[in-house]
C-alpha positions as CSV (number, residue, x, y, z in Angstrom):
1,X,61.8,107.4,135.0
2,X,61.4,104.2,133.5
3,X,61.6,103.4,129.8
4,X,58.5,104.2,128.5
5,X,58.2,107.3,130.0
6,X,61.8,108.0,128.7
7,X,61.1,107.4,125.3
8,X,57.7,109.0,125.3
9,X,58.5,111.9,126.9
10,X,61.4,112.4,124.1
11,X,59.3,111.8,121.2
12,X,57.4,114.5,121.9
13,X,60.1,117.0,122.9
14,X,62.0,116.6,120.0
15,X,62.5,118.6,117.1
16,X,61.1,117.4,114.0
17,X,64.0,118.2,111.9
18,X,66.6,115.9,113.5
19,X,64.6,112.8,112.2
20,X,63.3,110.2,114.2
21,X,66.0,109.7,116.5
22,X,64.2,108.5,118.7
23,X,63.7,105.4,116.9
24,X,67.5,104.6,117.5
25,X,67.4,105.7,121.1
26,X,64.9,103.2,122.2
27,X,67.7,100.6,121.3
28,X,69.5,102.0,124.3
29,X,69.8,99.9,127.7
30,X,68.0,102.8,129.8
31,X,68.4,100.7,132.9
32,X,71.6,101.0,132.9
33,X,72.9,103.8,134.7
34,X,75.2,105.9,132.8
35,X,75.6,104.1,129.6
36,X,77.2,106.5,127.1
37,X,76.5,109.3,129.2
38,X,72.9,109.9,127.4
39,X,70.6,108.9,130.1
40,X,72.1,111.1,132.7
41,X,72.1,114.1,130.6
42,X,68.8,113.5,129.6
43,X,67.5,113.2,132.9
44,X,69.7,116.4,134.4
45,X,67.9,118.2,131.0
46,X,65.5,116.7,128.7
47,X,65.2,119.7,126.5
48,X,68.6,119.3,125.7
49,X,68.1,117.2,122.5
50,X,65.9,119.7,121.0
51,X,68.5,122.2,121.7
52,X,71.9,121.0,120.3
53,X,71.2,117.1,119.7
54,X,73.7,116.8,122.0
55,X,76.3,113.5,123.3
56,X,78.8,114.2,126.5
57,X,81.6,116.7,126.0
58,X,84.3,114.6,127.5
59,X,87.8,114.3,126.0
60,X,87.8,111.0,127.2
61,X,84.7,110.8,125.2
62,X,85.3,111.8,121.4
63,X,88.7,110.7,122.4
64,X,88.1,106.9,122.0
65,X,84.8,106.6,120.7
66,X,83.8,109.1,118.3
67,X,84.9,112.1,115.6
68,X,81.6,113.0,113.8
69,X,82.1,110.6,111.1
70,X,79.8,108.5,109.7
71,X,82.3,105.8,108.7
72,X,83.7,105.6,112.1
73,X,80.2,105.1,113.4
74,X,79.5,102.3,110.8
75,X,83.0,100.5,111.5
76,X,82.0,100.6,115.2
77,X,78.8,98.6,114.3
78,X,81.7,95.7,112.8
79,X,84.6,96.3,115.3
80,X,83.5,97.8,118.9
81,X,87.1,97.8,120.0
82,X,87.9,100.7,117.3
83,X,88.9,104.1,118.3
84,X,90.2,107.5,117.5
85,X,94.2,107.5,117.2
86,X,95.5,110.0,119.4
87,X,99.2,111.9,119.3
88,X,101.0,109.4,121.0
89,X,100.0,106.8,118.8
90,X,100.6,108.9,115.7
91,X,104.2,109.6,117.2
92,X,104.7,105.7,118.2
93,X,103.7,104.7,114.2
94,X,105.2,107.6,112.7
95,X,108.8,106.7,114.4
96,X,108.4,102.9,113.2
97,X,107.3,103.6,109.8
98,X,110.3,106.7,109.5
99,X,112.6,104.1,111.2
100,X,111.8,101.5,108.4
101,X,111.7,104.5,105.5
102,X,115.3,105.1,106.6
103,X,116.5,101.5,106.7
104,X,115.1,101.1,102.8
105,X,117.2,104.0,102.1
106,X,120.2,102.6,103.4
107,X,119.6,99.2,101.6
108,X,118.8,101.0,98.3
109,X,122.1,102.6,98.8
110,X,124.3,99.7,99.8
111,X,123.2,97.6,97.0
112,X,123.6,100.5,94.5
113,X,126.5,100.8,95.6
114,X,127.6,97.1,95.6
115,X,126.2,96.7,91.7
116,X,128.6,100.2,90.9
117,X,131.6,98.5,91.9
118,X,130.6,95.3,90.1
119,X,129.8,96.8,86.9
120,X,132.9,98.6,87.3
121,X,134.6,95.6,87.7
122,X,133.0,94.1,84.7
123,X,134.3,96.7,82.1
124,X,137.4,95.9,83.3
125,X,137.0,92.4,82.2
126,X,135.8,93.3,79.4
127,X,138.6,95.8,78.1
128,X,141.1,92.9,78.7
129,X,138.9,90.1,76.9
130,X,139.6,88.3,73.6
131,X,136.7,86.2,72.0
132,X,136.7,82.9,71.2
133,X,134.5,79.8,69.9
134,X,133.6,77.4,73.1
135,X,131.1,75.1,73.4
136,X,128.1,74.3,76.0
137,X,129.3,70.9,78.2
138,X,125.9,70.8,80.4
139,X,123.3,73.6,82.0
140,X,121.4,72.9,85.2
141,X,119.0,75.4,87.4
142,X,118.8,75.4,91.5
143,X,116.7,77.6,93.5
144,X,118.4,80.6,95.7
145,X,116.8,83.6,97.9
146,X,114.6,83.5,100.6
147,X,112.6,80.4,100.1
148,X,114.2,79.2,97.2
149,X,112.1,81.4,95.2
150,X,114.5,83.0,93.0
151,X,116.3,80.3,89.7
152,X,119.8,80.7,88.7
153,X,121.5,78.5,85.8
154,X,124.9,77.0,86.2
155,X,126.6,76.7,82.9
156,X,129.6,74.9,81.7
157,X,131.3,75.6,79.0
158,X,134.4,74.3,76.9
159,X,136.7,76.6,74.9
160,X,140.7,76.4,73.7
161,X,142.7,79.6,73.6
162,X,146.2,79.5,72.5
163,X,146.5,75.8,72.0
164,X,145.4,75.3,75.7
165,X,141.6,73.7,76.3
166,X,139.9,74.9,79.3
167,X,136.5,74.2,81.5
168,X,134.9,76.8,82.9
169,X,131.7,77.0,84.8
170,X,129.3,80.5,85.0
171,X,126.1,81.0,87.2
172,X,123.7,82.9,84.9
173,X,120.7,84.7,86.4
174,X,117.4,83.3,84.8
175,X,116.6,86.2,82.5
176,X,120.6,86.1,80.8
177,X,120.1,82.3,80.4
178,X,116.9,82.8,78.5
179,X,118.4,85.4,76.7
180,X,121.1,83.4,75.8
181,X,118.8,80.1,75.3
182,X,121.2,77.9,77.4
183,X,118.2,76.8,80.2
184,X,117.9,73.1,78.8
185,X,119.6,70.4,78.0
186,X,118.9,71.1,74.4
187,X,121.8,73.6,74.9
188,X,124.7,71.3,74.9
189,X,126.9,71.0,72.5
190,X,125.7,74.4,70.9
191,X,128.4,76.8,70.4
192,X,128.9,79.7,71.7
193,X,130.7,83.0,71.6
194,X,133.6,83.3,74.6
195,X,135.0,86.1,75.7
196,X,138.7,85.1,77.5
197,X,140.2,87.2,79.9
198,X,143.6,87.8,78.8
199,X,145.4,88.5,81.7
200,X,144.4,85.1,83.1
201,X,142.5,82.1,80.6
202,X,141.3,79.9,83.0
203,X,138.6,83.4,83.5
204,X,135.8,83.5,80.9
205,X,132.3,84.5,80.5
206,X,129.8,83.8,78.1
207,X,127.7,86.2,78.6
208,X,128.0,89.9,78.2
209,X,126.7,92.8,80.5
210,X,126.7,96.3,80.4
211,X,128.8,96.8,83.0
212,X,126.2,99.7,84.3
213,X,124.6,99.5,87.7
214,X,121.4,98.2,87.9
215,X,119.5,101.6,89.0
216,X,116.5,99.5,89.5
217,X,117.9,99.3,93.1
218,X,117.1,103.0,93.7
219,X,113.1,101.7,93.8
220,X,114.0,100.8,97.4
221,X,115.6,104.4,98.1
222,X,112.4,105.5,96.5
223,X,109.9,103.7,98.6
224,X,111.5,104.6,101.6
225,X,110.8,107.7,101.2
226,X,107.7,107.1,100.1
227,X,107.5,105.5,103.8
228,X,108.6,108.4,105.7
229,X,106.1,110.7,103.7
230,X,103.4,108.3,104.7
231,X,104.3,108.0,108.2
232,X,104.1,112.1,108.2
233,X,100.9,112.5,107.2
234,X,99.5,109.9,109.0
235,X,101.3,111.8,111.8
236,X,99.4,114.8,110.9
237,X,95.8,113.1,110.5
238,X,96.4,111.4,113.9
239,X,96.8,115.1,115.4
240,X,93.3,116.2,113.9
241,X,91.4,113.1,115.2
242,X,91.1,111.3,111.4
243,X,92.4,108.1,112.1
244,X,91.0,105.0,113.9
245,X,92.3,102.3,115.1
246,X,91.3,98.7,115.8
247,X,92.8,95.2,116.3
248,X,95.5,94.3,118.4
249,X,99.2,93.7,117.7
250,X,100.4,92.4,114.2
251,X,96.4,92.9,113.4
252,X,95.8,96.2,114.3
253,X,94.1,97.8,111.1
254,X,94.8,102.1,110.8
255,X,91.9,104.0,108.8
256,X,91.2,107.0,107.8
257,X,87.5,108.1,109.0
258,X,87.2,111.5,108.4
């Protein structure tokens, strides 16, 4: 059967209400044997697209290359390589996106824990502290984090408590030197409010926290679980053949397409 013959003799055996789906057909490479698994089944039965509109039953079929939706069909048009996730790629993601879930957790928890103990220790500086007058000496910034992307302020100040004068320098984060408008040099020689520890002088602080933990930490306790949720029900979509995959190793792209 060559081509022509193919596509004639399909025309006209095919029901009118599927559409012209012959149209799309005639883009298919008919000489070559087996492609897709059409030509052979058409040839074995060629009533069988009036029947069912039918495509091969394989696993290894719908497995890989199909799942009745539309989307998938249209990314395939853009990305041939894409496929149907199966289980064991569902497990492999769900176990590295749980894995990273639990090590937010952790981190949320250390650092919540870190910034308790601090603030403890900062009431306790607190209770002991006497205020006095002091005045600003010099403020600088420098860069810190990972890639310099984070601005801290180092801040001297001058202040005499009980007939002795003393130096002291105190990092400020960038948001407590704005609040306390010491991140120029149109800070010096401004004077400031103090507070001395008593139990040793040569400790002071100019500026005055809380003393409570910063619960913002807990965002990272709350996005890793948000993590493990995700990694769950993308688990559970991979098992009912709704995800596809495509790319290859730090590009590979997961998408829902169905």
């Amino acid at each position: 059967m060559n081509r022509n013959d193919f596509e004639d003799d399909y025309r006209y055996n095919t029901d009118d209400r599927y559409g012209d789906f012959s149209q799309s057909y005639s883009e298919i490479n008919y000489d070559t044997p087996n492609q897709n698994g059409y030509q052979q089944q058409y040839v074995q039965n060629p009533n069988s697209f009036n029947q069912q509109w039918s495509r091969p039953q394989g696993d290894s079929y719908y497995g890989l290359y199909d799942n009745g939706s539309n989307k998938f069909e249209r990314l395939r048009k853009k990305y041939p390589d894409i496929r149907i996730a199966t289980v064991q790629d569902g497990k492999v993601k769900l176990f590295g996106v749980v894995s990273l879930g639990i090590l937010f957790i952790i981190l949320g928890i250390a650092v919540f824990i870190v910034s308790y103990f601090q603030g403890e220790a900062e009431k306790d500086f607190f209770a002991h502290a006497d205020t006095v007058s002091g005045t600003i000496l010099s403020t600088h910034y420098r860069r810190t984090g990972r890639k310099h992307k984070s601005t801290v302020y180092d801040v001297t100040f001058q202040y005499q408590y009980q007939g002795a004068d003393y130096i002291v320098e105190e990092t400020l984060s960038s948001s407590n030197a704005k609040h306390l408008e010491v991140t120029s040099d149109a800070a010096v020689g401004r004077t400031v409010t103090v507070y001395v520890d008593t139990r040793n002088p040569n400790s002071a602080k100019i500026f005055k926290g809380s003393g409570e933990p910063e619960y913002i930490v807990l965002i990272f306790c709350l996005f890793g679980v948000g993590m493990i949720i995700h990694g769950i029900v993308l688990y559970q979509n991979c098992k009912q053949g709704k995800m596809a995959i495509y790319g290859r190793g730090k590009k590979t792209v997961w998408t829902k397409v169905k």
